[in-house]
Steps between C-alpha positions, in 0.01 A plus 500: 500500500156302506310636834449205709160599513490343123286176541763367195834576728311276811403260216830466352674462806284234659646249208857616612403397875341150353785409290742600831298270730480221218823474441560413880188288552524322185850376600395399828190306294728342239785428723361388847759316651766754377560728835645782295238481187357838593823681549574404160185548327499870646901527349295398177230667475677852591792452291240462208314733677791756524615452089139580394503809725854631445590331162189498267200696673597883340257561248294460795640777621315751280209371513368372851695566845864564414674301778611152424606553936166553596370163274783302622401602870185356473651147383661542811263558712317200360761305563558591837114468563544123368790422802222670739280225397750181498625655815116554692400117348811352661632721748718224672663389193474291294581093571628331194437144446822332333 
């Protein structure tokens, strides 16, 4: 397994936290008025997310850090970070217009 002192595991998982949080923040940019966009674009972006890691990611097994769980944690964790952010811009909800 790839020490997480490795400046290439940190790198590496940085993109899996950006894609996370994009797939929730993009949603909320593309679908504004949409109350449940970024529910949905996090059920996206980790089902993708989870069939790259699980279904299609083994050859990088051999060759980087071995655990599709740890890469898939970090799109998590992006994601999560992404409902920290909607959440701290609008921490009263958010009012609709219809």
């Amino acid at each position: 397994m790839t020490a997480p002192s490795d400046p290439y595991f940190w790198i590496a998982q940085s993109g899996h936290v950006a894609w996370g949080a994009l797939g929730v923040l993009g949603a909320r940019a593309l679908f504004p008025r949409q109350p449940n966009a970024p529910i949905l674009g996090a059920a996206a972006i980790l089902g993708v997310a989870g069939i790259k890691e699980f279904g299609y990611d083994h050859a990088e097994w051999n060759e980087t850090m071995r655990s599709s769980a740890i890469d898939f944690s970090f799109y998590l964790l992006g994601a999560a970070a992404a409902f920290v952010v909607l959440w701290a811009a609008n921490p009263r909800g958010v009012k609709y217009a219809r």
